[in-house]
VOGU-3710 file (C-alpha; in Angstrom, 3 decimals, decimal comma):
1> xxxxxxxxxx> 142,899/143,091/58,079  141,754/139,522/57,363  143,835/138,597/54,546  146,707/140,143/56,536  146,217/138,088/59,438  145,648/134,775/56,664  148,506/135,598/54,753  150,590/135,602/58,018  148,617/132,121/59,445  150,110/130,775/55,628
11> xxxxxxxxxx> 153,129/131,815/56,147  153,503/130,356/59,643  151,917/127,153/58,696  154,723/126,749/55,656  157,495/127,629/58,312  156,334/125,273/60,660  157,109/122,125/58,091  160,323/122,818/57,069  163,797/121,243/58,685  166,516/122,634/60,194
21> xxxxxxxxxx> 168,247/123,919/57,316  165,089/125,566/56,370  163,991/122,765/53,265  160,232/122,506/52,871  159,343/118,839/53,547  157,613/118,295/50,347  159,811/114,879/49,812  161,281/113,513/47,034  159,067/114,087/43,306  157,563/110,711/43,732
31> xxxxxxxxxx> 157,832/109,912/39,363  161,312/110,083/39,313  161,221/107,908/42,551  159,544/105,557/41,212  161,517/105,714/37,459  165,010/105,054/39,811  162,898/101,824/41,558  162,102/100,584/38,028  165,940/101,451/37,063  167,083/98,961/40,134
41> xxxxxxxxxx> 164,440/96,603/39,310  166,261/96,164/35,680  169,527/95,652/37,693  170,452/99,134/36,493  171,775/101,061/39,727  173,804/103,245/38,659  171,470/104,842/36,442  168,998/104,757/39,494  171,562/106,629/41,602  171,748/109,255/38,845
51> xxxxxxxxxx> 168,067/110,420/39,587  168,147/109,368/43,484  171,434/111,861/43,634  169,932/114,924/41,707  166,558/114,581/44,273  169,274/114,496/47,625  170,015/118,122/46,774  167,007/119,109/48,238  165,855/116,450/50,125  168,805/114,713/52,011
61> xxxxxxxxxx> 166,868/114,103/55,102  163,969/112,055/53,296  164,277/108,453/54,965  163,191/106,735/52,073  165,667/108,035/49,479  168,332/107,545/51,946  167,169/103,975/52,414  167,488/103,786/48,434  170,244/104,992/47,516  171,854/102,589/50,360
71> xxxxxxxxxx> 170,473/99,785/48,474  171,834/100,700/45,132  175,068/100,995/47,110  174,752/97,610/48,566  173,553/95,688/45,279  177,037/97,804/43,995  178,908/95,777/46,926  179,884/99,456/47,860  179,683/99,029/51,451  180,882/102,027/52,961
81> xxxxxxxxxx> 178,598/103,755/50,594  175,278/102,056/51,548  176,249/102,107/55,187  176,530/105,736/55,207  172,734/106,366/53,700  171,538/103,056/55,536  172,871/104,980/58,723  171,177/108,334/57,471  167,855/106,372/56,993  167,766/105,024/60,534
91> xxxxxxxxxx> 168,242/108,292/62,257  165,393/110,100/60,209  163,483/107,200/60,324  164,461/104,000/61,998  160,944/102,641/60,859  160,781/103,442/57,098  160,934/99,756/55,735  161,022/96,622/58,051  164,791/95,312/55,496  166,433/98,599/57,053
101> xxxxxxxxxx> 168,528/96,392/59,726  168,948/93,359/57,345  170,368/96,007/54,669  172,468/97,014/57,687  173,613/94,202/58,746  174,812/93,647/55,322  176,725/96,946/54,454  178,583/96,210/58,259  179,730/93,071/56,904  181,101/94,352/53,524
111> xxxxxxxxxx> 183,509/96,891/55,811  184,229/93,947/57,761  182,319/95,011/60,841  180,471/91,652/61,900  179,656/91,993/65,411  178,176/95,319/64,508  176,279/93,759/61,825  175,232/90,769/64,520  174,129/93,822/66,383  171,759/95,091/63,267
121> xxxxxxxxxx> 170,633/91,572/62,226  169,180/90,814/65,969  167,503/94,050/65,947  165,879/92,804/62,299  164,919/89,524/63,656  163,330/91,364/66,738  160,615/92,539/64,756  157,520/90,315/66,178  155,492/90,399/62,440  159,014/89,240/59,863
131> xxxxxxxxxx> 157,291/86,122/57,915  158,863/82,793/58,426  160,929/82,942/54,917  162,077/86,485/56,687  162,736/85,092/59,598  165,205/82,264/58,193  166,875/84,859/55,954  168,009/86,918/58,912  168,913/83,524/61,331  171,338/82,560/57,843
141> xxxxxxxxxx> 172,539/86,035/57,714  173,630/85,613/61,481  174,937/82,523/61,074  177,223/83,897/58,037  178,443/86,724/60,483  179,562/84,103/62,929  180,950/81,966/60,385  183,196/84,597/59,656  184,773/85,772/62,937  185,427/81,985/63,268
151> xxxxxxxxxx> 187,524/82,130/59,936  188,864/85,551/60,598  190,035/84,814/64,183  191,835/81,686/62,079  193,131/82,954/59,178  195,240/80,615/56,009  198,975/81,588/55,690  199,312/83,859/52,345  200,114/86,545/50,789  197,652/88,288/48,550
161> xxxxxxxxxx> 198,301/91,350/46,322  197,084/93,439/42,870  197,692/91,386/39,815  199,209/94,986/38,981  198,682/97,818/37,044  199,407/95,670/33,875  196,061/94,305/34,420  194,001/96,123/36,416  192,458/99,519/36,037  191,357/102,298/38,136
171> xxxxxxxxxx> 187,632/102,569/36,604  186,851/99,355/34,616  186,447/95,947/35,764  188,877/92,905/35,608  187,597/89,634/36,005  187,608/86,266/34,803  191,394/85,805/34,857  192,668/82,572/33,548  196,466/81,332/32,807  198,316/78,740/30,776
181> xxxxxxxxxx> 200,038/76,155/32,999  203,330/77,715/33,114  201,800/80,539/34,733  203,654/83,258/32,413  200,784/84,114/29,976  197,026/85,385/31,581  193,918/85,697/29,664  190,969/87,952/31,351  187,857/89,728/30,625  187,831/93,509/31,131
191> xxxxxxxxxx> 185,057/96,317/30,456  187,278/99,300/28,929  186,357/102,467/26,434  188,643/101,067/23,993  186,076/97,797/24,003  185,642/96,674/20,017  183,493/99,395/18,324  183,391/101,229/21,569  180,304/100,829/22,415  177,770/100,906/26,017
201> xxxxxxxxxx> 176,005/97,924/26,593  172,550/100,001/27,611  172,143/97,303/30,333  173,971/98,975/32,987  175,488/101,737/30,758  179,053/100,051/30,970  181,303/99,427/28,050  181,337/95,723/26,584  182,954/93,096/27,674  186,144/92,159/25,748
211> xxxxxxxxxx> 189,047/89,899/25,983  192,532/90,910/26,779  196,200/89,229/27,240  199,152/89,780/29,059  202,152/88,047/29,403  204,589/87,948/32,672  207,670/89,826/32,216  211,054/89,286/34,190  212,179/92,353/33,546  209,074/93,948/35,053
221> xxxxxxxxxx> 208,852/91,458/37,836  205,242/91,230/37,082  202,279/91,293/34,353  203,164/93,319/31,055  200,635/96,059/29,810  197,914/94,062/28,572  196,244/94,532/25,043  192,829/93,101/23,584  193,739/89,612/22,287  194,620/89,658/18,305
231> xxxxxxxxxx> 192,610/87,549/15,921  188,244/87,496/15,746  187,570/86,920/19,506  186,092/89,951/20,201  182,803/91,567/18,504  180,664/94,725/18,708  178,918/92,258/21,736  179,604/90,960/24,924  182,510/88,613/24,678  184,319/87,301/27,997
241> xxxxxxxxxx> 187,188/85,018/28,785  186,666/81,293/30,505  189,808/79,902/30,354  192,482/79,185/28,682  193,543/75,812/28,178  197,299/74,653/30,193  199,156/74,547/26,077  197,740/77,777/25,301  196,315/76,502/22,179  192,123/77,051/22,934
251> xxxxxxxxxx> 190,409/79,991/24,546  187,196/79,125/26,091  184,758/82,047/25,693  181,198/83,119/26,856  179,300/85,468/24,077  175,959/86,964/25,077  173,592/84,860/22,748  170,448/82,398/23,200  170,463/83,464/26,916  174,348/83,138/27,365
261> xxxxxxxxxx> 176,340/80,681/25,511  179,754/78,992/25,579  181,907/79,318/22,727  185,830/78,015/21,916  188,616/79,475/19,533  191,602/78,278/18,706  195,088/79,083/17,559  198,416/78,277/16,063  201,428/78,773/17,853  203,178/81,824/15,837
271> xxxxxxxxxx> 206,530/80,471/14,941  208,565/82,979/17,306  206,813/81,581/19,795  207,461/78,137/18,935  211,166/78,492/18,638  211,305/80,012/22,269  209,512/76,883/23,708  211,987/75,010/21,715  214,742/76,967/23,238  213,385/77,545/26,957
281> xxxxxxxxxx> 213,525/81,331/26,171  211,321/83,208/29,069  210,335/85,259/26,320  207,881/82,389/24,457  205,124/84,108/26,908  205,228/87,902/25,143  205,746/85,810/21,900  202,097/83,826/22,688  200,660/86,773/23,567  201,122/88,161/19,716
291> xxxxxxxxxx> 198,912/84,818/18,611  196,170/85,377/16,614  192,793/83,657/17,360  189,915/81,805/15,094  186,571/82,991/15,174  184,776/81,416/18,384  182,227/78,896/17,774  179,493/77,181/19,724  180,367/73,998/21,971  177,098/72,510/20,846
301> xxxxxxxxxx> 173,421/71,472/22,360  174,922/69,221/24,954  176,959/72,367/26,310  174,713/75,401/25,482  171,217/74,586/26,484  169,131/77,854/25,831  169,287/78,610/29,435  172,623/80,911/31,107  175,606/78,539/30,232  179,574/79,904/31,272
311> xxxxxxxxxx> 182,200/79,598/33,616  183,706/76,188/31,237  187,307/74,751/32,287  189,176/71,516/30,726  191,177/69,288/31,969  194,682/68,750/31,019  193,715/65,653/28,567  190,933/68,009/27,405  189,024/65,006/27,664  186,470/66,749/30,390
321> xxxxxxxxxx> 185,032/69,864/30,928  183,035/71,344/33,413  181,097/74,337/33,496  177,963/76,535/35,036  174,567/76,647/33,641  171,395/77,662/34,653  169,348/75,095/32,935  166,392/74,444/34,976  166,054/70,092/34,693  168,012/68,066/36,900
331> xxxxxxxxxx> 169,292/70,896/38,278  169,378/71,994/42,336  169,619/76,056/42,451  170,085/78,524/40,324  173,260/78,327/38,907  174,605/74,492/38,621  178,306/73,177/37,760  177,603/71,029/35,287  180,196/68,362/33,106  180,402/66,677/29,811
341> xxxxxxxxxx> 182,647/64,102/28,595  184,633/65,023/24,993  183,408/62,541/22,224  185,572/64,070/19,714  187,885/67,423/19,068  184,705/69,409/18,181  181,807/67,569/20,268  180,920/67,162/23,319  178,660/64,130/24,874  175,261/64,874/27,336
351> xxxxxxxxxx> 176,366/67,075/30,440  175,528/65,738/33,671  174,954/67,671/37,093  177,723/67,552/40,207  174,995/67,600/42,700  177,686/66,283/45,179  178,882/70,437/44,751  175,866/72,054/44,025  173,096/73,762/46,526  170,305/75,714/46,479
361> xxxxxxxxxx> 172,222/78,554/46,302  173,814/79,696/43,410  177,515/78,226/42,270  179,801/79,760/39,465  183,167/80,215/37,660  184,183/76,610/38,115  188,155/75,276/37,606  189,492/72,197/37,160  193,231/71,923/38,554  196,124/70,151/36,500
371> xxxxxxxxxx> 195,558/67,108/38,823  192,550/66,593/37,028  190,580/65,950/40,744  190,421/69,325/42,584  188,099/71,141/41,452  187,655/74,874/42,573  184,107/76,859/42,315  182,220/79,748/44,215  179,424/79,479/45,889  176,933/81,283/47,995
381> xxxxxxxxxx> 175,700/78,118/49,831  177,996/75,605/51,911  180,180/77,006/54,697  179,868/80,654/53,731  181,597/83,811/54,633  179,045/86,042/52,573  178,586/86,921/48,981  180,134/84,323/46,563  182,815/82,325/48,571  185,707/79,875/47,055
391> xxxxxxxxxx> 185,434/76,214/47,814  187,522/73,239/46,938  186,324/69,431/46,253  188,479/66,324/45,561  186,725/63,788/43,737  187,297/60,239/44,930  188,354/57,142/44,139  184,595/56,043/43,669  183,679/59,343/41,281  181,516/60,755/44,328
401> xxxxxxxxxx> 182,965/64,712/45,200  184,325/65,200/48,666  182,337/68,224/51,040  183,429/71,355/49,696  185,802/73,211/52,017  185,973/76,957/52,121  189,078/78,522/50,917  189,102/80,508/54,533  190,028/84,230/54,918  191,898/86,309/53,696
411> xxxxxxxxxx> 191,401/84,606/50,175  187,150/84,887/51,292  185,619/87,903/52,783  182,323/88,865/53,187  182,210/90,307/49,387  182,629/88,232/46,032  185,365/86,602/45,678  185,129/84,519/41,944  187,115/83,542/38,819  189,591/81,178/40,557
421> xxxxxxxxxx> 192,677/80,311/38,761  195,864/77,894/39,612  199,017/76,801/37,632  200,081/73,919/37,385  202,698/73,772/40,526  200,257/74,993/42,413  201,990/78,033/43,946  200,068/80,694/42,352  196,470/81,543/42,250  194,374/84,290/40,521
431> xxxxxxxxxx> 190,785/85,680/41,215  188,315/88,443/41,213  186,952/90,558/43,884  184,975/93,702/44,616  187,528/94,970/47,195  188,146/98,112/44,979  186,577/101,381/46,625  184,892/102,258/43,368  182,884/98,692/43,207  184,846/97,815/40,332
441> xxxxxxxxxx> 186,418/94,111/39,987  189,806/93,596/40,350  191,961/90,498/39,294  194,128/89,448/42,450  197,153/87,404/43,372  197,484/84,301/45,754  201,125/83,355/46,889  200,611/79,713/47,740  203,632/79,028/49,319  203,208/77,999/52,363
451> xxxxxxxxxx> 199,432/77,310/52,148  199,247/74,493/49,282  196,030/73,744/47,582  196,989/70,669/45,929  199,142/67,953/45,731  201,644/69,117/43,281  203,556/65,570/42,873  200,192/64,334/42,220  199,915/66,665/38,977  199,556/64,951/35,517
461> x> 199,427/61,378/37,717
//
């Protein structure tokens, strides 16, 4: 009778620990927990989601995987995503790590929903025992929220729209978009199965980054099918488009080598093409596009320094180029925009750093417009929405930078927005952004016209 009566005392016990749905609380196994935290760690969150997902069969009320996987989601600017297992996370456990309402705060704000994500942020910074640094991180993140109501409540006149399906892709990323000054033929960087040697890069499990062209068709009313770009640009490696100079004649390219260097290729006009310039046919652009390019090579010490060096655009003279590097000396955050002066066709003098434009923060994919003065960058320091913002400087009379001035909303949102692109009449712009549902960049479209960026008299002056 007393092993009955302990057999039924077990079997009570084990009842009384289970959930609603009748799961034994025995958690998450705690090894593959902790091989998905080493997986985000290495930047790798999709393959950390992989083992987080197969554990949430069983265990989809655990706080702590919820409050996970919403932070895979939110370093994959999937906001709807994260806010969904952020969400979970507080109502099992609205304790289970003190960054639950900053995380919050910041999924709100990637679905656009700032005074809920003031809401979460104030409820962060009400914790009595956040550290100082804490403390400041959450006041900035507040400030950012407000910052963007402000722009949203005053938003720039234009239109913004898909560079199209002749560019982007339902499951790869687009970025890095860069056009020749006519505006007709676009060079970008895309991550697709058909990448050269088809290969995963086993950092995040993504195809390779290669470089593709497309040319703008009348007929289509818009971007033409793009193809990888002919010639030996690409590799079995990570190769990426810059820019393209305004003739069309050098590619400025970013291969994945002492850190991350810059690289240049050039090319011949292909006689077709020439004859259609000649002519003022519309089709010189889908003639251009069939150029082949030189093998890339290195822009040199001065350039390339061993640390992160990309993000390079010329001027129109091709005198000047300026760029983003991480090189720690004489630099102010992270990533710096950097320039060099040209001291002949194939060298380049000592850069110097624009610490008029640079912050603690970190700036990137830098462009020079054809006025040769307004430069265009993004940031996440300076007036910011959230994420990497787009700012514009005018440099002076004196060689001094004037304060950056955010590109305002729509064109910034509380995402990424990077990669920004101009022609030369200044009515057109190109970028990237995470808006896609799926995470993935996409290459958009800026009609300009009744929101000018630049003086376009002032062009080639």
């Amino acid at each position: 009778m007393r092993s009955l009566t302990t057999l039924l005392v077990t079997v009570l016990f084990v009842f009384s620990f289970t959930d609603s749905q009748g799961q034994l609380l025995k958690g998450p196994d705690k090894i593959k927990m902790m091989q998905a935290k080493s997986s985000m760690a290495e930047g790798d969150y999709n393959g950390a989601l992989r083992i987080y997902r197969a554990e949430y069969t069983d265990n989809g009320t655990d706080a702590m995987l919820n409050f996970r996987m919403g932070e895979c989601f939110l370093a994959l600017n999937q906001g709807e995503d994260a806010l969904a297992y952020f969400q979970k996370a507080e109502k099992y456990d609205p304790a289970i790590d003190k960054e639950l309402y900053y995380n919050l705060a910041s999924a709100f704000r990637l679905v656009t929903y700032q005074k809920k994500a003031i809401e979460a942020v104030e409820k962060y910074l009400a914790n009595e025992k956040l550290p100082k640094a804490d403390q400041e991180k959450g006041q900035l993140l507040k400030q950012k929220c407000e910052t963007t109501l402000e722009m949203m409540a005053n938003p720039v006149d234009v239109v913004i729209s898909s560079a199209g399906e002749g560019i982007n892709t339902v499951d790869n990323h687009e970025y890095h978009p860069s056009v020749t000054a006519d505006g007709r033929l676009m060079v970008f960087t895309s991550r697709r199965p058909d990448t050269e040697g088809g290969k995963r890069y086993e950092g995040d499990n993504d195809w390779y980054e290669d470089v593709y062209v497309s040319y703008w068709s009348d007929s289509l009313k818009g971007w033409a099918p793009a193809e990888r770009i002919q010639g030996s640009i690409n590799t079995e490696g990570h190769d990426a488009n810059l820019s393209i100079s305004p003739d069309g004649r050098q590619l400025f390219t970013f291969q994945n080598k002492n850190a991350g260097d810059i690289y240049v290729s050039k090319t011949r006009i292909n006689k077709g093409a020439q004859d259609a310039i000649a002519d003022g046919s519309p089709d010189a652009a889908r003639l251009m596009s069939m150029n082949r390019w030189s093998k890339a090579y290195s822009l040199g010490n001065n350039v390339n320094s061993g640390y992160f060096d990309s993000n390079a655009s010329v001027t129109n003279d091709g005198k000047t180029i300026y760029f983003v590097s991480e090189r720690p000396m004489g630099a102010k955050g992270n990533g710096d925009i950097w320039t060099a002066q040209a001291e002949s066709t194939t060298k380049w003098g000592k850069a110097t750093n624009l610490a008029d434009l640079n912050t603690v923060e970190d700036e990137k994919s830098v462009f020079i417009a054809a006025d040769g003065k307004t430069i265009f960058f993004s940031s996440k320091g300076h007036m910011n929405m959230g994420g990497y913002d787009i700012f514009k400087s005018v440099k002076q009379d004196d060689g001094t930078w004037s304060k950056p001035e955010n590109l305002g909303y729509p064109i910034n949102t509380p995402g990424d927005e990077v990669d920004f692109t101009l022609t030369a009449d200044g009515k057109t712009a190109y970028y990237s952004t995470k808006g896609s549902a799926n995470g993935k960049y996409d290459i958009m479209m800026i009609d300009l016209t009744n929101h000018p960026l630049i003086n376009s008299s002032a062009v080639g002056k």
